[in-house]
C-alpha positions, 0 to 999 in steps of 0.5 A, a space after each residue: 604433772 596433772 592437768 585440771 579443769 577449773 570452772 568458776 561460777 558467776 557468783 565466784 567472780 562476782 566482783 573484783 575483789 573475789 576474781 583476785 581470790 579466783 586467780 590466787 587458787 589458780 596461781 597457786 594449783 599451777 605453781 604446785 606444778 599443775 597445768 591450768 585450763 579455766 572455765 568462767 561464767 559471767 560475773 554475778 547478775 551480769 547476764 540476767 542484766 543484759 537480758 533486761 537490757 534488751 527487753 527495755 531496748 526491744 520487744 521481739 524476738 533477736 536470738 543471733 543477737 541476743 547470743 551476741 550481747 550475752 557472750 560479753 559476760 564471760 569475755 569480761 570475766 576471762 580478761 578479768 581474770 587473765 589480768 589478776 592470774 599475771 599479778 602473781 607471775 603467772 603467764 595466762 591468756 583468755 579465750 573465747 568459746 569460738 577460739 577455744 575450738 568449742 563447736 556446735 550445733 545452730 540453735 541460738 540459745 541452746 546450743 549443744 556442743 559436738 565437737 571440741 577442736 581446741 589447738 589454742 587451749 594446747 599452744 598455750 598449756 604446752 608455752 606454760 600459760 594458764 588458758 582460761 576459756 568463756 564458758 556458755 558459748 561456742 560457734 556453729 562451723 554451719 553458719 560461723 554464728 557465734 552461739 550460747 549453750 543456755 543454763 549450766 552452759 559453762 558447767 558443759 563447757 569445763 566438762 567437755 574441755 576436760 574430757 576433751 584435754 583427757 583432764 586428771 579431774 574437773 573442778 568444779 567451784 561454786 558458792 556451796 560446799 559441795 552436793 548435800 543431802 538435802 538444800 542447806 536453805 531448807 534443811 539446815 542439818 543437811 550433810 555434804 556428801 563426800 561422793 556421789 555417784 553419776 546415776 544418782 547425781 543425774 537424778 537429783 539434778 533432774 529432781 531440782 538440785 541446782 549444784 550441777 545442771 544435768 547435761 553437764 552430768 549426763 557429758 561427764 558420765 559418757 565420757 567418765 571424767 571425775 567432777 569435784 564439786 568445791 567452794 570457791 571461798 575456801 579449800 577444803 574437800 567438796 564432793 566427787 562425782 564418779 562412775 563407781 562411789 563405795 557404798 550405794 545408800 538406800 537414800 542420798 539425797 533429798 530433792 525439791 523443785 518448783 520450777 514446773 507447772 501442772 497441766 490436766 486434760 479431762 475428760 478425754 475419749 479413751 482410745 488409742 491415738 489419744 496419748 500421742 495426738 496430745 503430747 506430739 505437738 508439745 515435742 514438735 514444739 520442744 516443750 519437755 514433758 517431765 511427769 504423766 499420769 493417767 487416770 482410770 476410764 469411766 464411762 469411755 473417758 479418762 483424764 490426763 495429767 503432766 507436768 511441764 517447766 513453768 517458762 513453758 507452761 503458755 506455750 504448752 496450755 495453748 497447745 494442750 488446749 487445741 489438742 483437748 478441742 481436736 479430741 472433742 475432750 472437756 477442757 484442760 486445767 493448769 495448776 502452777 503452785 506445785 512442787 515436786 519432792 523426791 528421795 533419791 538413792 543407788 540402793 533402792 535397788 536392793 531395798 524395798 520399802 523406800 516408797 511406802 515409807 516416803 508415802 508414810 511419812 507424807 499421809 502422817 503429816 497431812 500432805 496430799 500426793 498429786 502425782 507420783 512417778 519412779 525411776 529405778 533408783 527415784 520415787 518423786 511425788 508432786 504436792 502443792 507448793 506451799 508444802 514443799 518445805 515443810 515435805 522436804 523437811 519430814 523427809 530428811 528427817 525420816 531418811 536422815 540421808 544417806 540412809 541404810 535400812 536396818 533389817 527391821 526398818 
């Protein structure tokens, strides 16, 4: 008997009709003789519908209640669910975050889980029940406030329950495939992966991969639990994230995001002190830093490009702005029409070129580099975001992922 980890997605149990598909799966994976524990997002929109609800409601500022408003989504969705599973015969129960033991720190909106206590999850596996557990909240044990763990919240929450549970894998139902080679939207010939390795996983979620988000990732790898990525609309295979995959590919993958903005601070004095006395109070005030450059010093002054999410980029411009004045520099610029394009692969290790071919292709096509920032197996680039399309295109096309160089290439 294997125990699995099933989390469904919002677009998943979008409706009515598409929760009784849900709850087909998951009768039929327990009557193959499997114990079933369920995670579910918010059905659809739902969330992005109590958001606005309460800005229509109330202009301030209400994290404890906002927590509390946004945790009835999953709580509609996992009775919904327990409902359709016991049509089929099936005894299921529902559990919130907070009953389901899920622990953790106090930050209302982005909570970080730090411990699972999941005795009811167990009771009702050991009675022969289907548990099906809300996904993107918990509770403190600090202050007994019910939390939400912000975006891919319900992704950490089915990972953490089946590290927790020692779960054989964890499913992971999306309304994709599985991770492909490149987004499909943009890419049409893009290829689904059959696996994938968590190094390279975790850097394609960070280059704007939207399948997993990359907590989720970071939580499966620490604890090396399996994730299989797979479409709720139908049952073929999808794609295996895991520690260890058979080939490691020069590229696997390539990745855009759009979702940041481009701060440049000039003409700053060229000394030590400088570096941190800009980017500490962006930390202090959890502002996440993604790419830096720095330019050559002229004349003892230099400027300082980086680049930060564009929910951020207010905050991060008010801050940049009183630092710049504080350091006597010329002033700072913001650019929010950027996207960053990045190949990705385990390979890069042992295969050299992969950068010069990547800037090869975009100088032949016209597309300036902004910005460009590396990691052992990453080269990303920062151009302006009407060419991301058209970059990402170019790129797939050279690499043809997941691509192994020949030796003349």
């Amino acid at each position: 008997m294997a125990l699995i980890v099933q989390k469904y997605g919002g677009t998943s149990v979008g409706d009515a009709d598409r929760i009784r598909a849900v709850a087909d799966r998951v009768a039929e994976t327990y009557k193959a003789g499997n114990q079933v524990v369920v995670v579910v997002s918010a059905m659809g929109d739902s969330t992005d519908r109590l958001v606005e609800l309460a800005a229509a409601v109330s202009g301030g500022r209400h994290p404890r209640e906002m927590d509390m408003l946004l945790t009835a989504g999953e709580r509609i969705s996992m009775a919904l669910l327990a409902m359709a599973i016991r049509d089929h015969g099936v005894e299921a129960m529902s559990l919130t975050g907070s009953q389901a033991g899920i622990l953790t720190d106090t930050s209302h909106g982005e909570a970080k889980i730090r411990d699972i206590r999941a005795i009811r999850v167990r009771e009702g596996l050991d009675l022969g029940r289907v548990v099906i557990v809300a996904g993107f909240q918990g509770v403190s044990p600090d202050t007994k406030e019910i939390t939400t763990l912000g975006r891919g919240g319900s992704d950490a929450t089915a990972v953490a329950m089946a590290a927790f549970l020692e779960a054989d894998v964890c499913e992971i139902y999306t309304d994709v495939d599985g991770v492909f080679t490149a987004d499909p939207r943009v890419v049409p010939e893009s290829r689904k992966l059959d696996q994938i390795s968590f190094e390279e996983m975790l850097e394609l979620a960070a280059a704007g991969a939207g399948v997993l988000m990359m907590r989720s990732v970071e939580f499966a790898r620490r604890v090396n639990v399996p994730l299989h990525v797979r479409s709720s609309f139908h049952g073929g295979e999808g794609t295996w994230v895991k520690e260890n995959t058979m080939e490691d590919a020069a590229v696997t993958g390539v990745a855009h995001d759009l979702s940041e903005v481009k701060l440049m601070v000039q003409n700053v004095p060229d000394r030590p002190g400088v570096a941190s006395a800009l980017f500490a109070p962006l930390s202090d005030a959890g502002v996440n830093v993604d790419m830096i450059v720095q330019n050559t010093s002229h004349d003892g002054l230099t400027d300082i490009s980086f680049t930060v999410a564009k929910a951020d980029a207010d905050q991060a411009l008010a801050l940049a702005e009183e630092a710049a004045r504080d350091l006597g520099a010329g002033g700072v610029t913001l650019d929010g029409s950027i996207a960053k394009i990045s190949v990705v692969g385990a390979g890069m290790r042992t295969h050299p070129g992969i950068a010069a071919r990547m800037f090869g292709v975009l100088a032949d096509a016209g597309i300036n580099i902004a910005m460009i920032s590396t990691s052992a197996i990453r080269v990303s680039c920062v151009v302006a975001g009407e060419e991301a399309e058209r970059a990402v295109r170019l790129l797939h096309l050279a690499f043809d992922p997941p691509f192994e160089p020949t030796e003349e290439a």
